[in-house]
Backbone as ProteinMPNN parsed JSONL, in Angstrom:
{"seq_chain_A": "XXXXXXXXXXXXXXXXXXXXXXXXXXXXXXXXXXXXXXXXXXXXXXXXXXXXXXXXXXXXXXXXXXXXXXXXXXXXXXXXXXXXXXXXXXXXXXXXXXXXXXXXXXXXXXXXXXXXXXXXXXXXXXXXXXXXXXXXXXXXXXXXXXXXXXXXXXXXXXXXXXXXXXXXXXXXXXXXXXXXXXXXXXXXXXXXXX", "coords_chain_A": {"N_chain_A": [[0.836, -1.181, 0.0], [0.068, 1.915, -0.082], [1.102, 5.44, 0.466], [-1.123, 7.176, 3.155], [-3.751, 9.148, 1.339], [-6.022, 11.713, 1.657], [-9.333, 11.678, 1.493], [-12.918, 11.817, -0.18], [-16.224, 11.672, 0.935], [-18.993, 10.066, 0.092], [-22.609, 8.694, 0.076], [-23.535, 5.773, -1.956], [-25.643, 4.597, -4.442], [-26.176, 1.465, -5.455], [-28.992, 0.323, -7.082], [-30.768, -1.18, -4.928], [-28.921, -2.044, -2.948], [-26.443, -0.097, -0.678], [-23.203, 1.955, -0.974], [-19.955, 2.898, 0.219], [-18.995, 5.671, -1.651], [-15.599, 6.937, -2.71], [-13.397, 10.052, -3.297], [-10.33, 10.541, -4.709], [-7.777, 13.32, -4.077], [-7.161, 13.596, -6.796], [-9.296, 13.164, -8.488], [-10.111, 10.443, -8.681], [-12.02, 7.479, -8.289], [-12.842, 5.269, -5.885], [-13.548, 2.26, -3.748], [-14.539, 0.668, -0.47], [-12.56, -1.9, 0.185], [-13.366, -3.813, 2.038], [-16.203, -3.435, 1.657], [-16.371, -3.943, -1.134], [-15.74, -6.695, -1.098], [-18.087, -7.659, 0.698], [-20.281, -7.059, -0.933], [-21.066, -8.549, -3.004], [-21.441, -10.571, -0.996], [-19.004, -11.665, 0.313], [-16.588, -12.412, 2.485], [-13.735, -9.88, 3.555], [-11.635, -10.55, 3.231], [-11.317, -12.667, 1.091], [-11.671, -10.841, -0.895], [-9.012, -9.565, -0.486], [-6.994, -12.002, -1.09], [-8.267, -12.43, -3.599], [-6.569, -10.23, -4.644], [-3.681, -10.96, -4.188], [-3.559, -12.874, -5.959], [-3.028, -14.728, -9.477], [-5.21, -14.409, -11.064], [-6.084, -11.824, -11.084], [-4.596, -10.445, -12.306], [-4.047, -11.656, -14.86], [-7.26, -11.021, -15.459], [-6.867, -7.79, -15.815], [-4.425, -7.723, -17.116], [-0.851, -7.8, -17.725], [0.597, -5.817, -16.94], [-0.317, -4.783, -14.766], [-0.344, -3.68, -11.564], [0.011, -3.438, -7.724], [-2.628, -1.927, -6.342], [-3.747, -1.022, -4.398], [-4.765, 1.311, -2.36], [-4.34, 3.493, 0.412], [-6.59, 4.931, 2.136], [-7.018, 8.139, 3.545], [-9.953, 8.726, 5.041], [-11.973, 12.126, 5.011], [-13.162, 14.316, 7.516], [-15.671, 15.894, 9.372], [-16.332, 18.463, 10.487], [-17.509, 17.955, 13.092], [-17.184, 15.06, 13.784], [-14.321, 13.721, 15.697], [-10.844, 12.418, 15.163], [-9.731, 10.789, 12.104], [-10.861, 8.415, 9.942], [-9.102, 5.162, 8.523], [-8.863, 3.518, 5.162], [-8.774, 0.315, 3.701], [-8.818, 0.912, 0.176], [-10.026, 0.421, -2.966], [-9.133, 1.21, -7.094], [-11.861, 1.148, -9.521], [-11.642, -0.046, -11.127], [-10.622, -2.18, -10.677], [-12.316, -3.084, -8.582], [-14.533, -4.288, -10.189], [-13.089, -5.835, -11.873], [-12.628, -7.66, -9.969], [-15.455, -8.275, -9.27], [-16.454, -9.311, -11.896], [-14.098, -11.553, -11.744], [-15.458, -13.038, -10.111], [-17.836, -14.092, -10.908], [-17.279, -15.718, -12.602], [-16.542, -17.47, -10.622], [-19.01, -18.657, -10.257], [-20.436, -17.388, -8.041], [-23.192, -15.982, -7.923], [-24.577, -13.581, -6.77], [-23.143, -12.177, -7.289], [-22.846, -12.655, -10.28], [-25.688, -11.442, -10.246], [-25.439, -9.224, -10.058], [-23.299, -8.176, -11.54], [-24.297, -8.335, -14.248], [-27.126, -6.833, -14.243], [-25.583, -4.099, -13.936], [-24.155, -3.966, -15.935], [-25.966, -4.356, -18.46], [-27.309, -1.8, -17.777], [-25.257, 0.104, -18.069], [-25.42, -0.122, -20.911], [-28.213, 0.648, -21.08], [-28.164, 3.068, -20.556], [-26.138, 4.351, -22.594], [-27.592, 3.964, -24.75], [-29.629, 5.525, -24.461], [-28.623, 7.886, -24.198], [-28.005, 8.634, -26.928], [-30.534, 8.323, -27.825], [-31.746, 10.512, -26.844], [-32.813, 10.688, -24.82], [-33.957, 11.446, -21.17], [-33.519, 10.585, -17.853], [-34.316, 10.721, -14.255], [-32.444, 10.056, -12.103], [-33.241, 8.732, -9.623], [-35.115, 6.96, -10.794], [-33.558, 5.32, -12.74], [-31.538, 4.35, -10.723], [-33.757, 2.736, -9.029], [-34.648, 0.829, -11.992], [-32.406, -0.628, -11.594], [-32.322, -1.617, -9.251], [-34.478, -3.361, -9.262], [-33.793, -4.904, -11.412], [-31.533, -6.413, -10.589], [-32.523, -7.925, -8.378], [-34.845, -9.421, -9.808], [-32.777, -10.767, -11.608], [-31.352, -12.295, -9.681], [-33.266, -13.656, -8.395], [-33.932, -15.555, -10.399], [-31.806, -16.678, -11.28], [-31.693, -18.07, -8.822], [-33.651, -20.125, -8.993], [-32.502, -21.301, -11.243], [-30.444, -22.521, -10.787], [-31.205, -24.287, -8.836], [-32.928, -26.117, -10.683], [-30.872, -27.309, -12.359], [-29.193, -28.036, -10.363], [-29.294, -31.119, -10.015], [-28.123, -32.187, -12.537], [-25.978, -30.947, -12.351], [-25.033, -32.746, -9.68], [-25.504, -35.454, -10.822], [-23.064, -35.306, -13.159], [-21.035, -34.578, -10.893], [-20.98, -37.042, -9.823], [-20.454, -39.118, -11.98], [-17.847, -37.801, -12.647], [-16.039, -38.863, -10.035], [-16.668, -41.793, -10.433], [-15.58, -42.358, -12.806], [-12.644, -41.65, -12.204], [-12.031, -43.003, -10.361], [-12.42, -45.721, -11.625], [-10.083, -44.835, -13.554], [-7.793, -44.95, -12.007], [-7.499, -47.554, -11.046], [-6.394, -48.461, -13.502], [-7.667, -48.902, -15.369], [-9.366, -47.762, -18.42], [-12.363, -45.644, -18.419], [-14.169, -45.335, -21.022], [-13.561, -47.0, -22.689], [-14.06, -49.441, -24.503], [-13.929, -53.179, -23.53], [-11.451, -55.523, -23.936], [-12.079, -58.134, -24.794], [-15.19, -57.66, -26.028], [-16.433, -57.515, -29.049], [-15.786, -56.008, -32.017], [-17.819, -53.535, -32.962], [-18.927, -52.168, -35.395]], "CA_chain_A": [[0.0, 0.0, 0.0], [1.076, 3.573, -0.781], [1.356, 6.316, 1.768], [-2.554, 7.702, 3.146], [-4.559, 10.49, 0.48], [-7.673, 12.107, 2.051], [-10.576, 11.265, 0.569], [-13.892, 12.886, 0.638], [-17.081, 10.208, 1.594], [-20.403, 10.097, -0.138], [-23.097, 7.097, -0.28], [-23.797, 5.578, -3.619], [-27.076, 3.345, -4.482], [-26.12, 0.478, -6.836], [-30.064, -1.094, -6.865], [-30.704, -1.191, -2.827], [-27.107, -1.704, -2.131], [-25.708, 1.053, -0.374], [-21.777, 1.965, -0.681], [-19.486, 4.044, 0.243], [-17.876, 6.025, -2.545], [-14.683, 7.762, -2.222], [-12.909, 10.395, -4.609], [-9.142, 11.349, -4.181], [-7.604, 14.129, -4.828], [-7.081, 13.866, -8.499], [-10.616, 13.009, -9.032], [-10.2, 9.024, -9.026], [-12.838, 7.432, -7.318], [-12.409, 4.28, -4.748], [-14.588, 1.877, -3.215], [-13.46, -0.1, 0.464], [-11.817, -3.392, -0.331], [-14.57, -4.868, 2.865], [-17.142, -3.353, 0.769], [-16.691, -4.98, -2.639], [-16.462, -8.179, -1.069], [-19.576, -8.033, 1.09], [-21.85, -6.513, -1.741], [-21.068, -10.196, -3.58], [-21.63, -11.509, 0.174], [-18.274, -12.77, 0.603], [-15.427, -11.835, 3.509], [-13.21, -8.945, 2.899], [-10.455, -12.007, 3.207], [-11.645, -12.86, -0.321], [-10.883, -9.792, -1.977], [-7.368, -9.614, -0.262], [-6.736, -12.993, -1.627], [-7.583, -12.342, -4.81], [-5.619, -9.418, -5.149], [-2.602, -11.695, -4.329], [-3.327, -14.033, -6.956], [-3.134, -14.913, -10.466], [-6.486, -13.735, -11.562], [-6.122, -10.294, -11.188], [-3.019, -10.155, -13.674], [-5.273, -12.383, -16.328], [-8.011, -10.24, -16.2], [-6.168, -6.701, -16.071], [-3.36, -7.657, -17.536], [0.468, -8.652, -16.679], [1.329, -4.995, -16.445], [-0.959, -4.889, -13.145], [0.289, -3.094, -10.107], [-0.937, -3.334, -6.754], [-3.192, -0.699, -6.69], [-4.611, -0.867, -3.107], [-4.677, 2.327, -1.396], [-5.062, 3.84, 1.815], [-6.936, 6.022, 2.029], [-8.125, 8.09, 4.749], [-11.563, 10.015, 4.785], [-12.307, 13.619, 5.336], [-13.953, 14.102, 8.645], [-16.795, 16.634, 9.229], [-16.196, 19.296, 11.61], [-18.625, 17.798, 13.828], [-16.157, 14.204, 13.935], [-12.799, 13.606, 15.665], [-9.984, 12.217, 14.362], [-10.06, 10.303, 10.941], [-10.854, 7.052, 9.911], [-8.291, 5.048, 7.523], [-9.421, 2.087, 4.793], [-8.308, -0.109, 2.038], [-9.776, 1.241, -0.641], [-9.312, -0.215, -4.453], [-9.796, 1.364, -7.706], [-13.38, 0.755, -9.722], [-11.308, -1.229, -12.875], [-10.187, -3.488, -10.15], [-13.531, -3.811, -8.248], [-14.921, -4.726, -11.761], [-12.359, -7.274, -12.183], [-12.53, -8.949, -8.866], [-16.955, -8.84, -9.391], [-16.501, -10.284, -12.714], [-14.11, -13.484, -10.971], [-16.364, -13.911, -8.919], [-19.224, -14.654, -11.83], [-16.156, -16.789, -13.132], [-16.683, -18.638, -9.728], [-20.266, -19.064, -9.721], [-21.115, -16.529, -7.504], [-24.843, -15.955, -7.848], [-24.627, -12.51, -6.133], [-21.786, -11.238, -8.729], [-23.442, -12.345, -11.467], [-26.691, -10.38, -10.919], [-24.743, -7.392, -9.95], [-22.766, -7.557, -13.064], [-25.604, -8.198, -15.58], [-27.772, -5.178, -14.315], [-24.617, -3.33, -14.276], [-23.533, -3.722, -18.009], [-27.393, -3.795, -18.763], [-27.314, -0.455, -17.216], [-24.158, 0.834, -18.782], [-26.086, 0.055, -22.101], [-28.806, 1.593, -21.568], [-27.171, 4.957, -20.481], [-25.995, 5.302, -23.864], [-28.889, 4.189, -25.677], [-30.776, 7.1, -23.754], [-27.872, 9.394, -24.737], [-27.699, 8.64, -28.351], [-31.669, 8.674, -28.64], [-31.78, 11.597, -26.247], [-33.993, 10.161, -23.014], [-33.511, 11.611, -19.945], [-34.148, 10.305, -16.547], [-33.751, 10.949, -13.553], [-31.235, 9.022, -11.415], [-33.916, 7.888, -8.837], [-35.495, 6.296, -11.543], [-32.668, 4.384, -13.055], [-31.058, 3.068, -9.991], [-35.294, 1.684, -9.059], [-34.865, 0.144, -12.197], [-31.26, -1.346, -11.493], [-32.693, -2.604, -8.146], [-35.504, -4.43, -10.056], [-33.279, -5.966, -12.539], [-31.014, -7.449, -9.601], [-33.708, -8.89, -7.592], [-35.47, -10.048, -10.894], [-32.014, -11.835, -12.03], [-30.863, -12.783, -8.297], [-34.316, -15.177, -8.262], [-34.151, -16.031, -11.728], [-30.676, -17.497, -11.097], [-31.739, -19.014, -7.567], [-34.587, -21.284, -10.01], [-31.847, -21.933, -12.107], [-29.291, -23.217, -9.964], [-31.971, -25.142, -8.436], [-33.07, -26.733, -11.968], [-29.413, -27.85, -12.918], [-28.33, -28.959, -9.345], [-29.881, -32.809, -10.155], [-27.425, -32.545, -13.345], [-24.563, -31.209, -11.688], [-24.561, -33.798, -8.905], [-25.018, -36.538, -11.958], [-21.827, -35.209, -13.125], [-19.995, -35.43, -10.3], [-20.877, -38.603, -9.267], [-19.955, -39.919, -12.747], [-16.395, -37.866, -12.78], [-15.8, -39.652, -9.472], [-16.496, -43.099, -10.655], [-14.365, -42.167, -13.893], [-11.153, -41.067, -11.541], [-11.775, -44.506, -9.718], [-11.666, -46.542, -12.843], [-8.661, -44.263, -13.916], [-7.05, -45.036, -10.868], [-6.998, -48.801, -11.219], [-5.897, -48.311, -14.726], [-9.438, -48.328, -16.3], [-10.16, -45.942, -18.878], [-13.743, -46.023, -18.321], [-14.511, -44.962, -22.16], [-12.662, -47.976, -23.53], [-14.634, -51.181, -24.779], [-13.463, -54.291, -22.35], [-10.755, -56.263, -24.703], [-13.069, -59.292, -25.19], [-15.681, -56.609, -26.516], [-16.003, -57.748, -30.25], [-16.025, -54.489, -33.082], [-18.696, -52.796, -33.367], [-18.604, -51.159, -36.5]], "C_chain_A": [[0.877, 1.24, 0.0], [1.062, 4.217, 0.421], [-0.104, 6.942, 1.937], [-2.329, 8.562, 2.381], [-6.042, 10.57, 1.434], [-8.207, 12.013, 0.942], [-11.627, 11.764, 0.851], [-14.936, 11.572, -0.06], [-18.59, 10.464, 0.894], [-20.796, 8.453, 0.0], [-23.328, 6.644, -1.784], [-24.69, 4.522, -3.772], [-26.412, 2.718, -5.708], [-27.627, -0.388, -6.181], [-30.051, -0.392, -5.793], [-29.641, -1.471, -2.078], [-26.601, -0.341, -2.081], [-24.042, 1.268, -0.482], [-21.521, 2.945, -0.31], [-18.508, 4.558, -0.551], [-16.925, 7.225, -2.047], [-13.844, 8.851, -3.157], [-11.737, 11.166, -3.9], [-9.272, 12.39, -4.684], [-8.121, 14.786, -6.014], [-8.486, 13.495, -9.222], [-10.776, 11.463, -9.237], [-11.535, 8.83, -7.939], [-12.446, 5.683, -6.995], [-13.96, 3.349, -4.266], [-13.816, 0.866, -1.921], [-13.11, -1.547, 0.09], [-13.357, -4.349, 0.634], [-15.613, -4.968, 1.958], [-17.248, -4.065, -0.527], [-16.834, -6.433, -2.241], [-17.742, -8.439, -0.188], [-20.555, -7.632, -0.277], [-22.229, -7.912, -2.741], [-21.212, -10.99, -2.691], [-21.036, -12.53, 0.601], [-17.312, -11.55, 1.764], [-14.321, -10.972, 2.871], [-11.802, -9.689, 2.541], [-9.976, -11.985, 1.544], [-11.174, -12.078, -1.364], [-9.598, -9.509, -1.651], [-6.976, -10.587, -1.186], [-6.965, -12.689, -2.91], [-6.857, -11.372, -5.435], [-3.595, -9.508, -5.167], [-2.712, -12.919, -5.311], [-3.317, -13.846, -8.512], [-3.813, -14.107, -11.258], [-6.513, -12.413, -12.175], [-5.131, -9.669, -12.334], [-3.804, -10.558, -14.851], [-6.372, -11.467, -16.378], [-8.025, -8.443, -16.174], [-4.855, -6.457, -17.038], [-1.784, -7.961, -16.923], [1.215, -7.114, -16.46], [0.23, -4.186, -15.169], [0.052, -5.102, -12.29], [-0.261, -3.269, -8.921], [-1.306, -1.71, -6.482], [-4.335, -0.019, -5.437], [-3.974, 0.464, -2.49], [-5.084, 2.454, -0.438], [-5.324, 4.764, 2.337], [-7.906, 6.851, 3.424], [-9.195, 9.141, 4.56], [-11.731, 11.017, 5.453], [-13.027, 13.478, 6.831], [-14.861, 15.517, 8.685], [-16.168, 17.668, 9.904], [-16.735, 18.608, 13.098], [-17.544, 16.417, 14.713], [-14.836, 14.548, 14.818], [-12.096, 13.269, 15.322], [-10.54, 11.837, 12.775], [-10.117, 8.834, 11.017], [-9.629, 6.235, 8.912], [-9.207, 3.405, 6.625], [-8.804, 2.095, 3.601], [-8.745, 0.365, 0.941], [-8.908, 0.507, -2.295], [-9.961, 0.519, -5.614], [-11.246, 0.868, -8.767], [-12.937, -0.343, -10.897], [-11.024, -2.639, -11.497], [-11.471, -3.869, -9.062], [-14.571, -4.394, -9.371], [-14.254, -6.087, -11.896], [-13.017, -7.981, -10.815], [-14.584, -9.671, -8.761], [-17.006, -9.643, -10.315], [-15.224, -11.657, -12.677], [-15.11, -13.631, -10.497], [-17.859, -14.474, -9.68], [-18.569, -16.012, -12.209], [-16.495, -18.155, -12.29], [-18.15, -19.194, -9.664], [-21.523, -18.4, -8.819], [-22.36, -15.866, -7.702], [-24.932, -13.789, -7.818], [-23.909, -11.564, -7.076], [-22.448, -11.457, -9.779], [-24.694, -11.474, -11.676], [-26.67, -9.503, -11.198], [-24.442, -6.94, -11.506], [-23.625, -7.497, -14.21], [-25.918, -6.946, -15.28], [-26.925, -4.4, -14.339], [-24.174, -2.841, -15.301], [-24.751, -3.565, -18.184], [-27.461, -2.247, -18.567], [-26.553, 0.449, -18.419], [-24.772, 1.05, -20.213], [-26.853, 0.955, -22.537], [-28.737, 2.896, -21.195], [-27.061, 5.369, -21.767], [-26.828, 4.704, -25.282], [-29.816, 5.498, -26.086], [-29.676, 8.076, -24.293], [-28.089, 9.796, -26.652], [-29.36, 8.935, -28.827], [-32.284, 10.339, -28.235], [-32.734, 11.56, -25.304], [-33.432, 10.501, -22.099], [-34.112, 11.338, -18.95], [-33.836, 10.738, -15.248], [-33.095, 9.814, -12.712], [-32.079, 7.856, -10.327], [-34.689, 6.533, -9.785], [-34.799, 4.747, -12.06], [-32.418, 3.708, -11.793], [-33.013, 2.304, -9.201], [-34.664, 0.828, -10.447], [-33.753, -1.068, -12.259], [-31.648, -2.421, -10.35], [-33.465, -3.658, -8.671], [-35.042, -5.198, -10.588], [-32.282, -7.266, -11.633], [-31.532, -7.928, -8.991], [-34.19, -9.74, -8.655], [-33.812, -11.458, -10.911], [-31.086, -12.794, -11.193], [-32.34, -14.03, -7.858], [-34.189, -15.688, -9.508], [-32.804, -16.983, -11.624], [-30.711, -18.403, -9.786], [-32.62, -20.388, -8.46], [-33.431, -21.481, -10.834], [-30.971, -22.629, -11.629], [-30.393, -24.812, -9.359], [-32.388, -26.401, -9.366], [-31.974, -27.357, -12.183], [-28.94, -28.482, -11.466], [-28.703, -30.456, -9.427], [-28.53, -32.97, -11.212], [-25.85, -32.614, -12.914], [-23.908, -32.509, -10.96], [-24.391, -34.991, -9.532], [-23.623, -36.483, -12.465], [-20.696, -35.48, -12.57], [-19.836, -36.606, -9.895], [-20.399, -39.244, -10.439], [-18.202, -39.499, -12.899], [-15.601, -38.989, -11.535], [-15.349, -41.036, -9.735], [-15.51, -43.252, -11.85], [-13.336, -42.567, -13.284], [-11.338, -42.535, -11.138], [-11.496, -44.889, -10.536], [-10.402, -46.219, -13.068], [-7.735, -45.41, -12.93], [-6.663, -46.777, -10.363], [-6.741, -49.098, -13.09], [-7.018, -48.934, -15.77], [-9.546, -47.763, -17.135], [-11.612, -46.395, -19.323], [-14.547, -45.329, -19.964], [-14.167, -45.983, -23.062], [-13.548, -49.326, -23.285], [-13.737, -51.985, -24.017], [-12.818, -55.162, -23.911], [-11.29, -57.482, -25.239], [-14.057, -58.594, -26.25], [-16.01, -56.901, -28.396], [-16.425, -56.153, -31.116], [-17.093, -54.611, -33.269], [-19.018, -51.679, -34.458], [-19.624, -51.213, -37.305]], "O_chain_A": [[2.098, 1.384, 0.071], [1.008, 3.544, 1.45], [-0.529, 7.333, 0.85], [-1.196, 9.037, 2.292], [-6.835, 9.683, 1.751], [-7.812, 12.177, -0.212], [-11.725, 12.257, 1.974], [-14.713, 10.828, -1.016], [-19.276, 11.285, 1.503], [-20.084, 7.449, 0.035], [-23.224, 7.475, -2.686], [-24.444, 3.479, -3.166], [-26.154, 3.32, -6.75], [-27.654, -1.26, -5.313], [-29.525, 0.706, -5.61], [-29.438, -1.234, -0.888], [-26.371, 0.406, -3.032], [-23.533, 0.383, 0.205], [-22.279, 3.914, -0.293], [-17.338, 4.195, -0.431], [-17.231, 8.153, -1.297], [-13.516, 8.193, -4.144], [-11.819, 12.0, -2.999], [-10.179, 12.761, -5.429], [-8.869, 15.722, -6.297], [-8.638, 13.572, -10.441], [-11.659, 11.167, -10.041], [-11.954, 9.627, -7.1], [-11.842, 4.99, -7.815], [-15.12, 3.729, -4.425], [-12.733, 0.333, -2.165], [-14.031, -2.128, -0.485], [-14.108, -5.19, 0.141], [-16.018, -6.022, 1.469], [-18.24, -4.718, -0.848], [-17.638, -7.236, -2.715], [-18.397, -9.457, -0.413], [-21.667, -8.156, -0.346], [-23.356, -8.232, -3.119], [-21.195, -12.177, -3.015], [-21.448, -13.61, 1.023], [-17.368, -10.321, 1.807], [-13.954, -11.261, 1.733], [-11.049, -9.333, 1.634], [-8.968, -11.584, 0.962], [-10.531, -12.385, -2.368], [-8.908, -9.151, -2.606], [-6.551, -10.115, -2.24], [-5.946, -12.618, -3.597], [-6.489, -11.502, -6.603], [-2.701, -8.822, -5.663], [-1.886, -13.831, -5.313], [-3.625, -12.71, -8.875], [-3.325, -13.266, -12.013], [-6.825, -12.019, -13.299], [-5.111, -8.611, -12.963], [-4.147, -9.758, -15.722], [-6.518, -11.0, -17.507], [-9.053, -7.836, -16.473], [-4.419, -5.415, -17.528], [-1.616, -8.316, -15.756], [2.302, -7.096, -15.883], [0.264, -2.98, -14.924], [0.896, -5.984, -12.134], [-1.479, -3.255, -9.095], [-0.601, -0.702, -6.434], [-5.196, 0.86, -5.435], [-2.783, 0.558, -2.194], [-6.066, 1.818, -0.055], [-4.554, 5.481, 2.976], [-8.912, 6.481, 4.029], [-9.12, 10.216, 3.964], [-11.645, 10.872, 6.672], [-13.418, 12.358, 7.157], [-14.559, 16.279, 7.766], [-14.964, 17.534, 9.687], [-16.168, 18.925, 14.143], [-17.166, 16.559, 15.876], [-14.311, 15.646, 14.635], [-12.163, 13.9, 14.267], [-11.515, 12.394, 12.27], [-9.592, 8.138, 11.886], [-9.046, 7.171, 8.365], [-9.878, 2.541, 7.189], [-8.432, 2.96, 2.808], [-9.682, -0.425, 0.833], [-7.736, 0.241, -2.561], [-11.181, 0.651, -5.525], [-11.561, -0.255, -8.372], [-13.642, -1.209, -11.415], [-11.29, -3.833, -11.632], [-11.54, -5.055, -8.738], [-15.502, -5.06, -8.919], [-14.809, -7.18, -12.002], [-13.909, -8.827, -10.886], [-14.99, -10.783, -8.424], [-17.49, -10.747, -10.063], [-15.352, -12.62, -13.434], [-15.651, -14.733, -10.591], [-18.746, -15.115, -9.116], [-19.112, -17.116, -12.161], [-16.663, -19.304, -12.698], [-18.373, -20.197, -8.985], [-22.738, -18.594, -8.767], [-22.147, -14.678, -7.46], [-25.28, -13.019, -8.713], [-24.191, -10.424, -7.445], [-22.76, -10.446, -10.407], [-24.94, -10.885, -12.729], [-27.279, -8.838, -12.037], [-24.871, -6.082, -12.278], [-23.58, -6.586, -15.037], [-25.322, -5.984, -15.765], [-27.385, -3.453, -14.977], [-23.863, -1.689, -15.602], [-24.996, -2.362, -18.094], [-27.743, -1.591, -19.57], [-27.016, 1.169, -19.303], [-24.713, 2.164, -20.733], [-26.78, 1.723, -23.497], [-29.438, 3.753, -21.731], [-27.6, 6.382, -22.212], [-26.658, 4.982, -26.469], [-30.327, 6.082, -27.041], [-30.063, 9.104, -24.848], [-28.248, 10.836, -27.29], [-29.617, 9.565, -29.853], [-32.958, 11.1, -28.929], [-33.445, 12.538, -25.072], [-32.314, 10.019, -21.915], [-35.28, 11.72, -18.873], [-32.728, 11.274, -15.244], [-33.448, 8.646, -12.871], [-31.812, 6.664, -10.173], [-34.743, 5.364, -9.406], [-35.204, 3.595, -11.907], [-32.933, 2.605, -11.609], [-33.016, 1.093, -8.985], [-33.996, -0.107, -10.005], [-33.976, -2.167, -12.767], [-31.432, -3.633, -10.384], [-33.103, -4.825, -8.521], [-35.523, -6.33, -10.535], [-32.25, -8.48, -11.836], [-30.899, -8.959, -8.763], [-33.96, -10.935, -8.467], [-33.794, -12.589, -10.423], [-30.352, -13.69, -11.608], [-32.246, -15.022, -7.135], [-34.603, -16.841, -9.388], [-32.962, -18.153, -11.974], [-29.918, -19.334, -9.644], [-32.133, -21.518, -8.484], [-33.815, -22.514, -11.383], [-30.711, -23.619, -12.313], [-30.191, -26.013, -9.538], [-32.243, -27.549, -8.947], [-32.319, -28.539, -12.196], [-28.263, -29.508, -11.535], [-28.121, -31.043, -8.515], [-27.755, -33.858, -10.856], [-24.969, -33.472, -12.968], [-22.89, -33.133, -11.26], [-23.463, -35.723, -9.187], [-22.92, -37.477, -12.284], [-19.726, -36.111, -12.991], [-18.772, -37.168, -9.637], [-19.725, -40.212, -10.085], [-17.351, -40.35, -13.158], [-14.754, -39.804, -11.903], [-14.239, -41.507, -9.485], [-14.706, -44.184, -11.874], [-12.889, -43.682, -13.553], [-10.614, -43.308, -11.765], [-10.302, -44.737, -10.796], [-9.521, -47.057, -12.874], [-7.185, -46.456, -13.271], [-5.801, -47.122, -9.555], [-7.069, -50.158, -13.622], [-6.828, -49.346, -16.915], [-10.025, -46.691, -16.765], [-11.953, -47.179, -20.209], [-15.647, -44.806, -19.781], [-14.484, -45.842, -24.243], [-13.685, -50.01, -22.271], [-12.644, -51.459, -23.804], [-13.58, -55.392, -24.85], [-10.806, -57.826, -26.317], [-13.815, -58.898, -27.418], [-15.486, -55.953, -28.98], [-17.297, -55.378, -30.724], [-17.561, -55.655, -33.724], [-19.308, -50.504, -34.236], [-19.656, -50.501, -38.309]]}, "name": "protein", "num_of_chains": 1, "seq": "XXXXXXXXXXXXXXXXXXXXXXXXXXXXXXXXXXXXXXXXXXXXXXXXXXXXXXXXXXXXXXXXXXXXXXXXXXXXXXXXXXXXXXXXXXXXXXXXXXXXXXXXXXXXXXXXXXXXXXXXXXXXXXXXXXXXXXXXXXXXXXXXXXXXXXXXXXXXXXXXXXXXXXXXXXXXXXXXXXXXXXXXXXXXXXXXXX"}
């Protein structure tokens, strides 16, 4: 991590998720490292970890820096001291939401759909010339993540009979393997079938 930047603290509605956004100085803006991984409803652990791994290089690139700051937040008048937090830029809370679709994550993937959905239609509305207001949009961002956060709970649900078929057959595969089986291979007696 770099040396603390004050930061100045607003909330930010993605949907009915609340955050807390942060904007240095130079006008970058931040989000807390805890925060990105709870809003996918995982431990802030998670997003440490993957910012020590692999991943993050593959889907930024291999000239990826660590890019965690620490940043501490403005305080009011009203406040005493300051607070300090991890904070990470928005390309790399992007990356680490879209692993986490990579993984399966339910919670990441709805985010990220209505998210890019979103992003779309921003510049649909620009290019046809629709304007809304903001309360509007993030209502209908919330809608679309609830909508595709049950729509993916029935789907998971639907496919878990297949999955578990799966594994139970890679299993019995690896066994065969494992006494030198290959469970795809006609039995040597077996006459051609052609």
């Amino acid at each position: 991590m770099t040396d603390a930047v004050v930061a100045t603290r607003t909330q930010i509605a993605i949907g009915s998720l609340v955050v807390d956004g942060f904007m240095l100085p130079d006008g970058s803006y931040r989000m807390s490292l805890s925060q990105v991984a709870e809003s996918v409803g995982l431990a802030p652990r998670n997003a440490f970890d993957f910012l020590r791994s692999k991943a993050i290089k593959g889907l930024l690139g291999e000239g990826y820096t660590d890019s965690v700051s620490s940043v501490e937040i403005e305080s009011s008048d009203q406040s005493r001291g300051q607070s300090r937090i991890s904070a990470l830029p928005l390309e790399v809370v992007t990356a680490y939401w879209v692993w986490q679709t990579f993984r399966g994550n339910k919670k990441a993937i709805a985010l990220v759909m209505a998210l890019a959905t979103e992003t779309l239609e921003r510049r649909f509305d620009a290019a046809f010339g629709v304007e809304l207001p903001e309360s509007q949009r993030n209502e209908r961002l919330a809608s679309r993540i609830d909508r595709l956060s049950q729509d993916l709970e029935r789907l998971g649900e639907a496919y878990a009979v297949e999955d578990d078929i799966r594994r139970e057959r890679d299993y019995f595969a690896q066994l065969l393997r494992e006494q030198g089986i290959d469970p795809y291979e006609l039995p040597p007696d077996t006459p051609n079938r052609r």
